[in-house]
N, C-alpha and C positions, 0 to 999 in steps of 0.2 A: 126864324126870328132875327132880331137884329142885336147887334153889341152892344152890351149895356154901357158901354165907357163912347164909342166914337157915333154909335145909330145908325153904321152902313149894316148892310144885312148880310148875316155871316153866310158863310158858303157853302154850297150843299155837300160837298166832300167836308166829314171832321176829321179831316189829316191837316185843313190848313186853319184849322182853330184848337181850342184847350179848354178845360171845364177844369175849375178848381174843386180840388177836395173840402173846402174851406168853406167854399159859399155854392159852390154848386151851379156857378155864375159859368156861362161859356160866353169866353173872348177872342173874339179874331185875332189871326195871327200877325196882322201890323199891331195892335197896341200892346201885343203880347210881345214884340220885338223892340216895341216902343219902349217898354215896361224895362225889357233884359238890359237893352243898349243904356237907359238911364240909372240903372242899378249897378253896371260894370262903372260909366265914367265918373258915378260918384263914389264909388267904393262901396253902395250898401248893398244889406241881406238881401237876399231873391226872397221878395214878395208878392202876393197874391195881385193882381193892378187892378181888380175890383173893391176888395174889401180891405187890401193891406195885413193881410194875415199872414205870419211868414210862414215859408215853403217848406212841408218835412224833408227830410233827408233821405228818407228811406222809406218803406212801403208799408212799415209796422205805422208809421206815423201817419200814413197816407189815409190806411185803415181806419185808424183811429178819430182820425175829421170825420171819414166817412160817417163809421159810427153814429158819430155824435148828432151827425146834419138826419143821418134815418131815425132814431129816437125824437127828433123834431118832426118828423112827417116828410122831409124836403123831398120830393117825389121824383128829384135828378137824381138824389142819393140812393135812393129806393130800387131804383131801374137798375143804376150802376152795380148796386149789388146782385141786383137780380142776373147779368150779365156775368159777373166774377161766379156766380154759383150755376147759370147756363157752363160755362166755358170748362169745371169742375166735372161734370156732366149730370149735377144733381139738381134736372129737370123739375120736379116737384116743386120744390124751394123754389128755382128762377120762376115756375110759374107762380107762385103765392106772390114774390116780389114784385113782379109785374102788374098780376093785378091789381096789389094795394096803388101803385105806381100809377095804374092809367085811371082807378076812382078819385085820386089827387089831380087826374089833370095832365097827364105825361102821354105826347103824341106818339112819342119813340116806343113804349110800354105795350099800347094799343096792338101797333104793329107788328110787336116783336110777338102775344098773343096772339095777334093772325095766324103766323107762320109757324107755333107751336100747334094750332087746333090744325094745319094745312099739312102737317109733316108729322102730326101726333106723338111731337115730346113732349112726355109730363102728363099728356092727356088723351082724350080718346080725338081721334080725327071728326070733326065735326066742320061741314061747311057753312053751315048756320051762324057759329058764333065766329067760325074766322069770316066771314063779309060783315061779321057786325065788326070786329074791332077793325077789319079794314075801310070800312066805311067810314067812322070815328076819325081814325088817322087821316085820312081823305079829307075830309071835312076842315079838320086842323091846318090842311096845309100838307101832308108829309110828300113826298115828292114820289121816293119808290111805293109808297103806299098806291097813289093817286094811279101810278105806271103799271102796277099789280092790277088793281082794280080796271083798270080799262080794256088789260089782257084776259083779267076774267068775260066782261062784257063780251068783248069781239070774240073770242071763243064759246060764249054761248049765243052768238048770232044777234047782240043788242049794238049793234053801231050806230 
């Protein structure tokens, strides 16, 4: 996708961008610099550079946007949770989250479903529906998705 603030297209590493807990908005990491450097030289609060929402403090607080953005449906919020409850290792849950995540529309969701039915966390291994959400992701755009899938191909002799 691209920055909802500048419109270059963010980069396929999310180490050099940021998703707000707030709006669920991911921003590249110059207007996010852009953002910091203009918040230090005027002295104000660290805020959100999408939506202006100020910045929790702390991860009770981080939580708590999240929250709020999942009881809205926001299908970034949805995922990210689904990830906090993967990373927990309470599979079941990241897989509910995921899929409400990828029926809203979430490329990252789709994927992260592939590699759940491909490694059989949370569920039974099933090649069937992991090429279906890999295909989905594909489709969308996702990059390692696209790289997954093309390694399936040539290893089943479709080149």
């Amino acid at each position: 996708g691209d920055c909802p603030i500048c419109s270059l297209p963010l980069p396929l590493d999310p180490a050099k961008s940021c998703a707000g807990t707030c709006c669920s908005k991911t921003i590249c990491g110059g207007c996010n610099y852009a953002n910091q450097k203009r918040e230090l030289e005027e002295r104000r609060d660290h805020k959100c550079p999408f939506c202006r929402t100020p910045i929790p403090d702390t991860d009770e607080g981080c939580d708590k946007q999240r929250m709020k953005r999942i009881e809205m449906n926001d299908p970034v919020a949805i995922f990210q949770e689904g990830g906090e409850q993967f990373i927990k290792g309470d599979y079941s849950s990241a897989f509910e989250l995921y899929t409400k995540a990828a029926e809203l529309g979430e490329l990252e969701a789709h994927y992260k479903l592939s590699l759940m039915y491909n490694l059989g966390y949370g569920v039974e291994k099933d090649e069937g529906k992991e090429m279906h959400h890999l295909e989905v992701a594909t489709i969308g755009g996702h990059p390692i998705a696209r790289h997954n899938l093309g390694c399936h191909e040539w290893n089943n002799g479709n080149t």
